[in-house]
C-alpha positions in Angstrom: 37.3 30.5 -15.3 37.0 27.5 -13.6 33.8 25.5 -13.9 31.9 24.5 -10.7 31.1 20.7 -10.3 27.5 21.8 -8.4 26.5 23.6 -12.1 27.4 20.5 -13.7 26.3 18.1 -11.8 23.1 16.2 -13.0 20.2 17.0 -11.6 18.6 14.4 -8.5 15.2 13.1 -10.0 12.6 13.5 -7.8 10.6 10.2 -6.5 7.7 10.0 -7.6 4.3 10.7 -6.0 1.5 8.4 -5.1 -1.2 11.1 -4.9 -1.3 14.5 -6.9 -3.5 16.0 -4.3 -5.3 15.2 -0.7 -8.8 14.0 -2.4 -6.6 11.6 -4.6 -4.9 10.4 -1.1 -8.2 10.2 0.8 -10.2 8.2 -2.5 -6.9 5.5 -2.6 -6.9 5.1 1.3 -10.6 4.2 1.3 -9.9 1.5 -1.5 -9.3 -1.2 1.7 -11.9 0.0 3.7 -14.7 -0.1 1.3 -13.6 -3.3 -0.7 -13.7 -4.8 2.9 -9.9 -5.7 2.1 -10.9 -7.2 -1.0 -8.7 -4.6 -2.9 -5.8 -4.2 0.1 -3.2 -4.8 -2.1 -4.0 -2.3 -4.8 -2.7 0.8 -3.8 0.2 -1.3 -3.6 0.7 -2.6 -7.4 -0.3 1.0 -8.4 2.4 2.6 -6.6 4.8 0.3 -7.6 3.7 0.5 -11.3 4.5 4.4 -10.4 8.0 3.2 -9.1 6.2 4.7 -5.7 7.8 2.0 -4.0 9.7 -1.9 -4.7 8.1 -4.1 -6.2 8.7 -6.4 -3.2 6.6 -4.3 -1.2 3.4 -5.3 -3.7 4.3 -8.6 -3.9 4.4 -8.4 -0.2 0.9 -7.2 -0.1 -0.9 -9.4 -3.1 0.7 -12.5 -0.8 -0.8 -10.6 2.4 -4.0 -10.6 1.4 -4.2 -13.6 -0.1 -3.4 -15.5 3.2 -5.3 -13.6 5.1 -8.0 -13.9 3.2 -8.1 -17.8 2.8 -7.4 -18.2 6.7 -10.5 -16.2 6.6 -12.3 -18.4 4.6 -10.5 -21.4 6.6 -12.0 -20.1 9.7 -15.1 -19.5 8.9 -16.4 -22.0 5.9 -20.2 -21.2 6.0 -19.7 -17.6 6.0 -22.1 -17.2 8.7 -20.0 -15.3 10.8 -19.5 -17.8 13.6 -16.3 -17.3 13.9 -14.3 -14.1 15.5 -10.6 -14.6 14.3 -12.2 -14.5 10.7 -13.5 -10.9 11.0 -10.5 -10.0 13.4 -8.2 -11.4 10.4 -10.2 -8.7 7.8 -10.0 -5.6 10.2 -6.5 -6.1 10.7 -5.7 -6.4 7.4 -8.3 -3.1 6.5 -6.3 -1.6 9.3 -3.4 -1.9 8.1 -3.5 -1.5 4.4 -5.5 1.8 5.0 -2.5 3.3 7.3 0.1 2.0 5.0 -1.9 3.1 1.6 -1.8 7.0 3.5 1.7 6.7 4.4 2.6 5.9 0.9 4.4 9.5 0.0 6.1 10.0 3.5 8.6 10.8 3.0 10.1 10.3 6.3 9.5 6.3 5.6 11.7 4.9 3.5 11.0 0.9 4.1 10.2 0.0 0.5 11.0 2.9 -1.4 
């Protein structure tokens, strides 16, 4: 009896998951939002501690946020608000880091992964 290559074959591991269920999902995606982007980047080291995604993509993020939050700080020395691209700078970066920290275990993105 011949053997069949699709018996033998080893098995695909699966990639692994960011979030083991939706309140997990919802608590990490809030992580930007209620840091006020102070913690942006770190749904994005977790994930790539997890081997969610590359490490490139954290890096990415920790640099991200740094710039964007000394531009900030650029802009807007006193910290009395006085300037708009500051506070345009930090709701683009909330923004974003939110949307990308939900879309972490799409699978239909694979940027990263």
């Amino acid at each position: 009896m011949a053997s069949n290559p699709y018996f033998s074959a080893p098995l695909v591991p699966a990639r692994p998951r960011m979030f083991n269920n939706t309140l997990a999902k919802v608590i990490w995606t809030l992580v930007p939002v209620v840091t006020v982007s102070l913690c942006a980047a770190v749904p994005f080291v977790v994930a790539a501690v997890k081997g969610v995604v590359k490490p490139w993509l954290a890096i990415t993020y920790v640099i991200a946020e740094i710039v964007v939050l000394v531009l900030a700080t650029v802009l807007d020395p006193k910290g009395d608000a006085t300037s708009p691209v500051a506070g345009l700078l930090l709701i683009l970066l909330i923004i974003t880091a939110a949307t990308h920290t939900a879309l972490l275990d799409n699978d239909k993105i694979s940027i990263g992964k």
